[in-house]
N, C-alpha and C positions, 0 to 999 in steps of 0.2 A: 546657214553659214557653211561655205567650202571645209572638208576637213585639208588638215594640211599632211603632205605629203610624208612620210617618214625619209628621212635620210637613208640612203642605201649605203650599205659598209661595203668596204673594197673585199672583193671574192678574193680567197685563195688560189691561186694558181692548183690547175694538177699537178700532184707526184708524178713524177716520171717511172715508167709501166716498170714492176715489181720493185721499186723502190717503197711502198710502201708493207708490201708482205716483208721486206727483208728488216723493216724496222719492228714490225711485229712479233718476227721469230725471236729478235734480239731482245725486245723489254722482256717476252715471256723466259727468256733462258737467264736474263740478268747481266747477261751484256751490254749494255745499254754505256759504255765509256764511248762509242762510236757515234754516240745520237750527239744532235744540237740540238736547240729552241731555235725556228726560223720567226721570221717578224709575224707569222700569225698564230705564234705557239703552238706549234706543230712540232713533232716530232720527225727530223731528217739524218740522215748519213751525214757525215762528217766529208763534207764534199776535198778529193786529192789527197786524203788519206790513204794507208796502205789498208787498214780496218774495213772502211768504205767498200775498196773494192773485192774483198773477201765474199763469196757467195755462200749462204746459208740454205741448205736445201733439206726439207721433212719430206721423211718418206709417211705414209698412211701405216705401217706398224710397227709398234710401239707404244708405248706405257710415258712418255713425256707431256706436260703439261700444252705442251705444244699438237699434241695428237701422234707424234711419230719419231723417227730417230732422227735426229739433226744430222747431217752432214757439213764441216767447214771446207769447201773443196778452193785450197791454197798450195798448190804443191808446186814446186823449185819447177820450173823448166828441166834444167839441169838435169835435173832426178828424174823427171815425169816421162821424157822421151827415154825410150827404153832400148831405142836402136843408137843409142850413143856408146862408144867404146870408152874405156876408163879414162885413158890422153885424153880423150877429146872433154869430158869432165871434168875430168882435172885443170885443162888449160882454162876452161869456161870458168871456173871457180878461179882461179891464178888473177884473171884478166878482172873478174868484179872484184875481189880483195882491191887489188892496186888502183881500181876506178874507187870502191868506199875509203881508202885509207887515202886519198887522193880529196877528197870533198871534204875530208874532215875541218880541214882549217879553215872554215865558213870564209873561205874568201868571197870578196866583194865586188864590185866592179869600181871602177874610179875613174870621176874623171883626168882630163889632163892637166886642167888646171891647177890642182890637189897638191899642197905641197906633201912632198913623203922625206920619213927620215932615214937615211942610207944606212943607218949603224945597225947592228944586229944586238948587242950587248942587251939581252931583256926583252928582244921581241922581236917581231915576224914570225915566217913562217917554220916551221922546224922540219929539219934537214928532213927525215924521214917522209913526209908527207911531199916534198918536193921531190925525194927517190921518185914516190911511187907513181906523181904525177908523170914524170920523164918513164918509164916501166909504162904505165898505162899509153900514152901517146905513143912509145914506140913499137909495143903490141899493134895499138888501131894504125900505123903505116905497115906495119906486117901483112895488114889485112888485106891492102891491096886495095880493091874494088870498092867502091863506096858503096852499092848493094849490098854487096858481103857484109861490110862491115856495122853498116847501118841494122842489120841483123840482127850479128852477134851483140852490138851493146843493147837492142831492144830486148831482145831475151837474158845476156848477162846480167846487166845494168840494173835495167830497169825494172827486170820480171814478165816481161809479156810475153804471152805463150804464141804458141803456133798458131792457133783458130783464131786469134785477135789481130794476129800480124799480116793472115791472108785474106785476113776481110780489111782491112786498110790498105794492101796494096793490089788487093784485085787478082791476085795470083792464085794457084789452089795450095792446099796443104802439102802438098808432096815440093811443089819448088821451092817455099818456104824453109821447109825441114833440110834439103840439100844446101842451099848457100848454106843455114846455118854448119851444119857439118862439114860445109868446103873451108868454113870462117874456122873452125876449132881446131881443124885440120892443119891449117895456116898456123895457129896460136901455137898449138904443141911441136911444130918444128921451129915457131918460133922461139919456146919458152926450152928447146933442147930436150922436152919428151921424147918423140921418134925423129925419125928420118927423113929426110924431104928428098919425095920421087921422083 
């Protein structure tokens, strides 16, 4: 009599390359608020998290349960380039304030269909958050160049650093770093820091 065949269970997909060292360093340190269960109970990254994209790096000495000294390397854009002048800082910090105080009002999109109710009396949006909207917007037409600006909100905004922005646009680190600077440059005579040349 044939035996019968065993059922074959559906294979895991690979981790994607060092995504599984980074969930490792994380249960060993007890960080583990960033992990999920994926459908084969696996331990993964909390996929488009801010957590996620945090890079954990062990060095080889060290006394940690891990083998070495962890490093969290997350640092501000802002901060991290160090050929930025205070204005130009300062306006970078100006322009993502008014972009986060801007999103706060979880607006939504709608259709047109949609009836809406015109009264304010108890709801919408609150005036401040609409300042900052009208402040933000009129910063990024400050900006000028849609390069330029496309820039400064990937690095203000959103947090992307130099090395991530010139491997997405094919440029080298050096013209990357300059729009940005020509963008803060822009910001701070627009926000009335210095002078404009």
């Amino acid at each position: 009599m044939p035996k019968k065949a065993k059922a074959a269970r559906p294979q895991a997909p690979k981790l994607p390359q060092g995504e599984a060292e980074q969930v490792r360093i994380r249960r060993e340190l007890g960080h583990d608020f960033a992990l999920v269960d994926d459908a084969f109970g696996r331990k993964r990254l909390a996929a488009g998290t801010a957590e996620a994209r945090r890079v954990y790096e062990v060095s080889n000495d060290g006394y940690t349960s891990t083998g070495g000294i962890v490093r969290v390397r997350n640092v501000d854009p802002l901060l991290g380039i160090t050929s930025l002048s205070r204005q130009q800082r300062e306006a970078g910090q100006r322009y993502r304030q008014d972009f986060q105080c801007s999103q706060q009002a979880s607006v939504r999109p709608m259709r047109w269909s949609e009836r809406v109710d015109g009264g304010r009396h108890g709801g919408g949006i609150a005036d401040s958050v609409l300042d900052a909207g009208r402040a933000h917007a009129a910063a990024t037409r400050a900006l000028g160049h849609w390069e330029v600006a496309a820039v400064v909100r990937q690095v203000c905004c959103v947090g992307g650093s130099i090395k991530s922005l010139a491997e997405q646009t094919g440029e080298g680190r050096d013209v990357v770093t300059k729009l940005l600077k020509v963008g803060l440059d822009l910001l701070a005579v627009h926000y009335g820091m210095m002078m404009g040349r």
